[in-house]
DRENPA-3360 file (N, C-alpha, C; in nm, 2 decimals, always signed):
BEGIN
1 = XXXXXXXX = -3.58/-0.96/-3.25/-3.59/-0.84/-3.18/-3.63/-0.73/-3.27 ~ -3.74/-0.65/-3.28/-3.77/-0.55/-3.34/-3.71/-0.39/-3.35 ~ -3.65/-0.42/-3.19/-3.63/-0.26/-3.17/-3.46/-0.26/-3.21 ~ -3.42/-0.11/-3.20/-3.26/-0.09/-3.24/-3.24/-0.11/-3.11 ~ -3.10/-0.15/-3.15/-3.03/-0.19/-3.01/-2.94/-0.03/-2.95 ~ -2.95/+0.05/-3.02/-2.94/+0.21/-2.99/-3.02/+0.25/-2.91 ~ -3.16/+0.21/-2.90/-3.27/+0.25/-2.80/-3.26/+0.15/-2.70 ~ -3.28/+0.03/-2.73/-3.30/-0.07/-2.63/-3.21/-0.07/-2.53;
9 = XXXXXXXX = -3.06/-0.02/-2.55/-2.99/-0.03/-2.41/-3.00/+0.11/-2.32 ~ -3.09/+0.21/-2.36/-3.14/+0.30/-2.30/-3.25/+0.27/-2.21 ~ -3.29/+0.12/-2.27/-3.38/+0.11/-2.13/-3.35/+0.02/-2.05 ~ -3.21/-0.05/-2.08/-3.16/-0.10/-1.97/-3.16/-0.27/-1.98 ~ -3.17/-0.29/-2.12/-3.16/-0.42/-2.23/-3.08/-0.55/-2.11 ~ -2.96/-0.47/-2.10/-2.84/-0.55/-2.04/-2.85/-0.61/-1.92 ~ -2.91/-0.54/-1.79/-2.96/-0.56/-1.72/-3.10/-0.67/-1.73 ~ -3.22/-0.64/-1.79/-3.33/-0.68/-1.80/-3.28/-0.87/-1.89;
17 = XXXXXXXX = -3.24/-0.85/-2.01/-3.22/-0.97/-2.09/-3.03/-0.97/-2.13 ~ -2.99/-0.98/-2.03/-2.83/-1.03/-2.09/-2.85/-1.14/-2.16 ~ -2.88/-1.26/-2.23/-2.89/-1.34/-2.33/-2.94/-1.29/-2.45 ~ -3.00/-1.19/-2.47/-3.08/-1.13/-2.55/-2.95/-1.01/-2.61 ~ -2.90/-0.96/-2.55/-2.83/-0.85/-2.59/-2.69/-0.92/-2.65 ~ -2.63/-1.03/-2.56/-2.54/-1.14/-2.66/-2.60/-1.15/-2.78 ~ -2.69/-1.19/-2.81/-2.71/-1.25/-2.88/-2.70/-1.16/-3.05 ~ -2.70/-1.02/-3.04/-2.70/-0.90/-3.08/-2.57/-0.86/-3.11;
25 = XXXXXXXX = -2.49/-0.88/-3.02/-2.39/-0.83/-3.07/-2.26/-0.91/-3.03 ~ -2.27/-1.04/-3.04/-2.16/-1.17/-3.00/-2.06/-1.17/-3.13 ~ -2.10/-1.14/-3.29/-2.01/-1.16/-3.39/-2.03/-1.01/-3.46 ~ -1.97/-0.91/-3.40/-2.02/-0.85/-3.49/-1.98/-0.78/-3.63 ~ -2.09/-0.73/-3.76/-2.06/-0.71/-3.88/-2.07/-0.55/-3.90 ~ -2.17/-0.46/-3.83/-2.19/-0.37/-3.83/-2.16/-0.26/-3.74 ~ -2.12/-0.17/-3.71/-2.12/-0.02/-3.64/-2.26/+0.05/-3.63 ~ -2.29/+0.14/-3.55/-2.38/+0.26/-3.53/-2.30/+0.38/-3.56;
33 = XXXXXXXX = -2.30/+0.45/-3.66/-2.20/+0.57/-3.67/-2.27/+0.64/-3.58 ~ -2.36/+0.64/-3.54/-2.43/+0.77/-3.44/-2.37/+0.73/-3.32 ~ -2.38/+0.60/-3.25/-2.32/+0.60/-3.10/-2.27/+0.54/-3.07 ~ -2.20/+0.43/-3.20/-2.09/+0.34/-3.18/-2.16/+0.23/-3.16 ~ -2.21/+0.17/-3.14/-2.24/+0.03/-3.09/-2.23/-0.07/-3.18 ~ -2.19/-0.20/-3.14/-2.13/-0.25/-3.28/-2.23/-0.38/-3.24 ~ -2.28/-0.49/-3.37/-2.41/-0.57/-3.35/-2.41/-0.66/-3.48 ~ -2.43/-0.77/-3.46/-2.41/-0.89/-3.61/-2.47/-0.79/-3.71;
41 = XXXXXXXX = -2.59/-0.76/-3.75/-2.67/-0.72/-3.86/-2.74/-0.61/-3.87 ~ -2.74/-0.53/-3.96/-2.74/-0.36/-3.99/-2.87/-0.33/-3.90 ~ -2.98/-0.43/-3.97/-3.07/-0.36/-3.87/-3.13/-0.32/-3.81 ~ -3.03/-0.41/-3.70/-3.02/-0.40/-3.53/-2.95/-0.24/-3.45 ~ -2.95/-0.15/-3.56/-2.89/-0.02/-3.51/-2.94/+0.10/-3.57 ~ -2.92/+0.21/-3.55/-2.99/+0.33/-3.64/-2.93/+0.35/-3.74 ~ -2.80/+0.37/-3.78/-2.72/+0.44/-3.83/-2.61/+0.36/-3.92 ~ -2.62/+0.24/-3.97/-2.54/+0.10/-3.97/-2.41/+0.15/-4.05;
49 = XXXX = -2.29/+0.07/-4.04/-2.21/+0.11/-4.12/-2.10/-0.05/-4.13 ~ -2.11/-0.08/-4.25/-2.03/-0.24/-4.23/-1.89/-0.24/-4.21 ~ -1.84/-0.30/-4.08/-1.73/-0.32/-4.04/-1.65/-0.37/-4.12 ~ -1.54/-0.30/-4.18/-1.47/-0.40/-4.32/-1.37/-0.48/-4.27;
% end
């Protein structure tokens, strides 16, 4: 998945692909300090911050 998962659930991720949005954030390693959302891999967010 290319996009942050910060934008993508603004368009309604959850709804559209629930397997897809698991799959994002089932184990997660990282934080979004900007809006909280937490997701396996830094990428997948704007703002990452590693969950210690």
């Amino acid at each position: 998945m290319a996009k942050k998962l910060c934008k993508l659930v603004k368009k309604d991720l959850i709804k559209e692909s629930f397997s897809e949005y698991v799959k994002l954030v089932n184990e997660p390693t990282h934080i979004c300090k900007s809006c909280g959302r937490a997701v396996n891999h830094e990428k997948n967010v704007c703002n990452p911050k590693e969950i210690e």
